[in-house]
N, C-alpha and C positions, 0 to 999 in steps of 0.2 A: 383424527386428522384425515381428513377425505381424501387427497393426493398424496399419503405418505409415499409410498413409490415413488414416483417423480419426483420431487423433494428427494427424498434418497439419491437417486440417479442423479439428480442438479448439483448435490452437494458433493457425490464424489467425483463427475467431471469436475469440478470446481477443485477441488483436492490436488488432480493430475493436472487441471491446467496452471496451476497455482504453483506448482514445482517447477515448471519451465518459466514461467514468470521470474518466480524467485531466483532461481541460480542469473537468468540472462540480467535480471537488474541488479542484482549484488554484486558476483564477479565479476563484471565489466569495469566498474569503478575500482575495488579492487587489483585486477590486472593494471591499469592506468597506474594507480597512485607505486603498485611495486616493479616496473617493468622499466624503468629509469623513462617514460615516456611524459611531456608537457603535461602536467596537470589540469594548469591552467589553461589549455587546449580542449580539454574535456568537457571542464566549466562553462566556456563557451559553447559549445556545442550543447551543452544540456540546457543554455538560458535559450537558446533559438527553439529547442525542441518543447521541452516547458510551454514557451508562449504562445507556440503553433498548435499547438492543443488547446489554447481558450476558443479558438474557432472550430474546433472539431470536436470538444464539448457541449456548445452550443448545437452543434448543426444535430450530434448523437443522444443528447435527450429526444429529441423529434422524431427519431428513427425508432428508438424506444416504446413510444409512444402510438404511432402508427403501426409498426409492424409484426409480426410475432417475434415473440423475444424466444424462443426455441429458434425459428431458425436466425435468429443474427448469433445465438451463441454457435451455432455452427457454421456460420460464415468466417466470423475473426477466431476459432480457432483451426479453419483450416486457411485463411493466412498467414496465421504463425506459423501451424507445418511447413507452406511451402518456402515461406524467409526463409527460417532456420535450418529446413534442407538444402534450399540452395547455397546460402552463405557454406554450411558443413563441406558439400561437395565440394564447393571452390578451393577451402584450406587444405583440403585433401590432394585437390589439384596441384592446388601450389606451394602445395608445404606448409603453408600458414595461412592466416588470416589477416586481407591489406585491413589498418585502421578505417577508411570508407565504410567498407563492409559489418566490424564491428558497432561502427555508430551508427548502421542502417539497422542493423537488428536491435540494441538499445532504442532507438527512435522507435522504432514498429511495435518494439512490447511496451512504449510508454501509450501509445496510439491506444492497444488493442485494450491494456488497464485502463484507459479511460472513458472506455464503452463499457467494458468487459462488467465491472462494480453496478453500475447504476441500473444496466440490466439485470443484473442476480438480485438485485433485492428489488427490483420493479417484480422480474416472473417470481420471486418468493411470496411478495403481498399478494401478487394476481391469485397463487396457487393453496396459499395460507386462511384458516380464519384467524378473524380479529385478536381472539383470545390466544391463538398460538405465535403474535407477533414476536411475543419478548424470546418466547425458545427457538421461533426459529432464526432470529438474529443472535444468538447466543451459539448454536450451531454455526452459521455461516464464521463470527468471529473466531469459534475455537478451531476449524478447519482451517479456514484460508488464511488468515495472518500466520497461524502457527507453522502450516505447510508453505508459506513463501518466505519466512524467515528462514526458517530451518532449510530450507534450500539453497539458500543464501550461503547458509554456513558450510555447508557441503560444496556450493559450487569454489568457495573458497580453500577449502582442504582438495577439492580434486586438483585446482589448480597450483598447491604447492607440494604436493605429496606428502609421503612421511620421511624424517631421518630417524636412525638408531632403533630400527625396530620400535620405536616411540610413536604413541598419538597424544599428543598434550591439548588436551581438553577439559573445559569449566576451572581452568585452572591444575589440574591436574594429568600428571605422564602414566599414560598406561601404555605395556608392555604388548608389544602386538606379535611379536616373534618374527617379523615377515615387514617388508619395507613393499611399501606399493609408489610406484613413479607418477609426479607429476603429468595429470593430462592437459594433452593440445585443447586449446578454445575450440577448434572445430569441432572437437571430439565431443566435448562439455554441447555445443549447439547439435550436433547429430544426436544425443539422449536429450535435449528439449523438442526436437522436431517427433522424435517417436513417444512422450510424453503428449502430443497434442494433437497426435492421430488416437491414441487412447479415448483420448476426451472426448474426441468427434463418434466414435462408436459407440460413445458409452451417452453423449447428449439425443445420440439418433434416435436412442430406443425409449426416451421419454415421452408417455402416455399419459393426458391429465386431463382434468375440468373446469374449468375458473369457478369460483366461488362467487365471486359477482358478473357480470353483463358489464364488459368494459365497452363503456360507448368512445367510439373512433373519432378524433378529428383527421378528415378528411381534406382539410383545407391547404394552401401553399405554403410552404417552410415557412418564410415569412411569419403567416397568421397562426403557425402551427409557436412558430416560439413567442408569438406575440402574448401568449396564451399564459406562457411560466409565469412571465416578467409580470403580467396582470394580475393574475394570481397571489403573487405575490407581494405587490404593490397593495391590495385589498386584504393584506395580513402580516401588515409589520412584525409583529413578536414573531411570526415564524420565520422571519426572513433575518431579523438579526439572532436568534438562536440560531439557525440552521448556520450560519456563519460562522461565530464568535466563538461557537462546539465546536471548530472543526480546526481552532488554531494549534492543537496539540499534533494532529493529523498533517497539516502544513510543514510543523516543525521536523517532524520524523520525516516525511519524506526528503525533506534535504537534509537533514543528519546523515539519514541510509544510504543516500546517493551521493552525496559531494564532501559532508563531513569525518565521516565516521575515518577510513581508510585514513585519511593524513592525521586526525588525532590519533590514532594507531601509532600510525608508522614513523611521525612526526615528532608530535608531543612525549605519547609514552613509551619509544622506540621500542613497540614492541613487533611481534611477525603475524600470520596468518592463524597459528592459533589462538590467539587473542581477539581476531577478530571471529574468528568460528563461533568461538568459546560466547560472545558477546552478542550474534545471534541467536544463539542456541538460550541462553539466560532471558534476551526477549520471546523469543519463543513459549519458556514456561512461564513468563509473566502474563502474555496473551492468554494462554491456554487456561491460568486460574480465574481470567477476570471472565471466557467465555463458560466457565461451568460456576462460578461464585459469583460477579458483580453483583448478581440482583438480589443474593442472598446477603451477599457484604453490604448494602444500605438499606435491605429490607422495607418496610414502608415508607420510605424516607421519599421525599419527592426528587423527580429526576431532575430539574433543576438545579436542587440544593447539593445532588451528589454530582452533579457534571461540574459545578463551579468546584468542590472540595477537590475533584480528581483534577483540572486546572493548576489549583494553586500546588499541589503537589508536583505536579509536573517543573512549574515553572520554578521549585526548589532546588530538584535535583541538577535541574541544567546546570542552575548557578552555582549547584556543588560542583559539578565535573570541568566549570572553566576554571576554578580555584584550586585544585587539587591533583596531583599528578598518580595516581593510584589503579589498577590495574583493577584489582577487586570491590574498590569505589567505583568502576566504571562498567563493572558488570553489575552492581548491584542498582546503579543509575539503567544499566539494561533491561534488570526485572524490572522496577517499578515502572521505567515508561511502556512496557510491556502491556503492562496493569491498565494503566492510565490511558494509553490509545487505547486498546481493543473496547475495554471498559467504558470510555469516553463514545466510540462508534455504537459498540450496542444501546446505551440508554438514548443516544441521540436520535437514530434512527428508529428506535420504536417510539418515541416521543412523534416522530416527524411523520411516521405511520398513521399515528390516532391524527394529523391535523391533515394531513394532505389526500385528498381523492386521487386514485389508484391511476384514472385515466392523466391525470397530470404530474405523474408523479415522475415520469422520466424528464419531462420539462423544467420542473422547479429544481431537483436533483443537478441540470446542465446549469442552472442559473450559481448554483452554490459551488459547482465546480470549477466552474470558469471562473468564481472569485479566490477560488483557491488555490488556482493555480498561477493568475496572476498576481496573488501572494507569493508563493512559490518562486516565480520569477523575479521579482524584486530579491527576494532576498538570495537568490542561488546567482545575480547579476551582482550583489555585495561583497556577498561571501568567494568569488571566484578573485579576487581581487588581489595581486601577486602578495600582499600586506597579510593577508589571514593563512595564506600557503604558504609562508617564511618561518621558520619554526615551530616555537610554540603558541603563534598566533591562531593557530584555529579557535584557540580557547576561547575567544574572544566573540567569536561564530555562536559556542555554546552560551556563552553567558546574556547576547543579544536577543538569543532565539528564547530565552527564558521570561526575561523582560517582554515580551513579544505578547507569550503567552499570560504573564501578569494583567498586562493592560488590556487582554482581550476578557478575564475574568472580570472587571472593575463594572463595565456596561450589564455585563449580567446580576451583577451585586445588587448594581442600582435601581435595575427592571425589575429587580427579584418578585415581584406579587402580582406584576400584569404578563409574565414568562409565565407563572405558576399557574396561572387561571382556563 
């Protein structure tokens, strides 16, 4: 691999920024759903931000595409620095952190995730050859999903501390000798702001070559996205694959953001370590599918394995709205673990071999902006005081399962003009 180095450097800035991500999008929903504060104020607030991202997906393929993607990764991660130090400084000022300010920093890391992805796997093809696509999407997936889950789980445990010299985790109490106190949010946001000064020193020093002659459009935004949608237009089977893969992806992110926390707290009245614990179990699901998936279907076509990893998904959901089980719903966290990371890697090296590189941040914002105004619909459903009333979330899961089914059925049908 010609750019190892760089590659190296991208994937461990990616690692560090990928922890400040993770804690600010997990524990924010989290603190909401246990802090006796409106939930369904949250929800709100997250279908406005959601939706305002279809237009800054759109506009962020183009920038992609055009610019150097080394320095746009140091652009938007020294916006996050300066969010997440200013918001820090303020709760320090003032004791705490206003609501405003936490849903200014949840909006900002959903902004910066939505540039942040489509650039890493744009400069990875740019810096990759062909035959290293499948390993180096296998890296990217065992890194980042694993490090922003798992941060996740952490920003959860900082935010409830421990009792009884106890850390109950994966299900089980281990004896710690020593009680550590809950930290302040700001607190938790002043170690994501110094986590994404890391990133920016560690992106600086990336040194590389492209392996192809990426010819530039040059032309007005406009013409520059007119370009995806074209593209696309002129290769249906990519366009509804690159979609129809992506509904598992859809589903999890609103589990992780709006669901998860009240079936916790809600349904299986359980605390904080439960939901650590539930993390931390997708986390080593991710992590097997980035070092096994391709090993686990072997020459099996990536098609036939992205519809199997589908219908598995769309099982467990419907197990976890039926069933009120703690360790059902960790082991519902490995497999979708499996099943996203797994479902990202073979979709994206699929989408690799069909899309040329120079338009690959364009088609990338066309697939994103479909998915996120998926996302919207259903995080606009799901916010619904009806599914936050008990044990109605459950209801969330077993929709989101269904969701998933009928997004398999299209690929069933296509199955030989997908495969070709």
């Amino acid at each position: 691999m010609r750019n190892r180095k760089a590659l190296a450097l991208l994937l461990t800035s990616n690692v560090v920024s990928g922890f400040a991500q993770g804690i600010s999008m997990l524990s924010i929903p989290w603190y909401f759903s246990t802090k006796g504060a409106d939930y369904s104020t949250f929800g709100l607030v997250y279908i406005f931000i959601t939706l305002s991202t279809a237009f800054w997906g759109l506009y962020a393929g183009t920038l992609i595409d055009r610019y150097s993607r080394k320095n746009i990764f140091l652009g938007i991660n020294i916006f996050g620095a300066l969010v997440l130090s200013s918001v820090a400084i303020s709760g320090f000022l003032l004791g705490n952190v206003p609501e405003s300010l936490i849903y200014l920093v949840f909006g900002s890391t959903i902004f910066i995730y939505n540039i942040h992805y489509p650039c890493l796997y744009a400069f990875g093809q740019e810096i990759s050859e062909k035959e290293n696509y499948g390993k180096m999407n296998s890296l990217i997936e065992i890194q980042g999903q694993a490090t922003a889950i798992f941060a996740g789980a952490v920003g959860a445990r900082l935010l409830t501390g421990t009792d009884h010299e106890e850390l109950d985790i994966l299900g089980f109490s281990i004896s710690l000798g020593f009680d550590f106190p809950a930290w302040k949010l700001h607190e938790i946001f002043l170690m994501d702001a110094c986590t994404y000064c890391i990133s920016i020193a560690l992106i600086s020093n990336i040194s590389y070559k492209r392996i192809e002659e990426l010819v530039i459009h040059t032309g007005g935004i406009i013409e520059r996205l007119k370009t995806g949608f074209t593209w696309l237009k002129q290769h249906p089977m990519v366009f509804l694959f690159g979609n129809l893969s992506h509904s598992i992806f859809v589903i999890l992110l609103v589990e992780v953001h709006l669901l998860l926390s009240p079936y916790i707290d809600k349904h299986l009245g359980e605390k904080g370590d439960v939901y650590a614990s539930a993390e931390i179990f997708y986390a080593i699901g991710a992590l097997y599918a980035g070092f096994g998936i391709r090993k686990l279907f072997g020459k099996r076509n990536v098609v036939t394995a992205v519809i199997i990893l589908m219908l598995v998904t769309s099982f467990f959901l419907v197990l976890v709205a039926f069933t009120k089980s703690a360790w059902i719903f960790f082991l519902f966290s490995l497999i979708i673990g499996i099943t996203n990371a797994g479902t990202r890697i073979l979709r994206i090296t699929w989408l690799f071999q069909k899309i040329p590189n120079n338009v690959m941040g364009r088609t990338g914002s066309v697939f994103q902006v479909v998915n996120i105004l998926l996302r919207g619909i259903f995080v606009s459903i799901f916010s619904i005081t009806f599914f936050m009333t008990g044990s109605n979330i459950t209801w969330a899961y077993f929709i989101g399962g269904l969701f998933v089914l009928l997004s398999a059925v299209p690929m069933i049908v296509l199955y030989r003009r997908l495969r070709d």
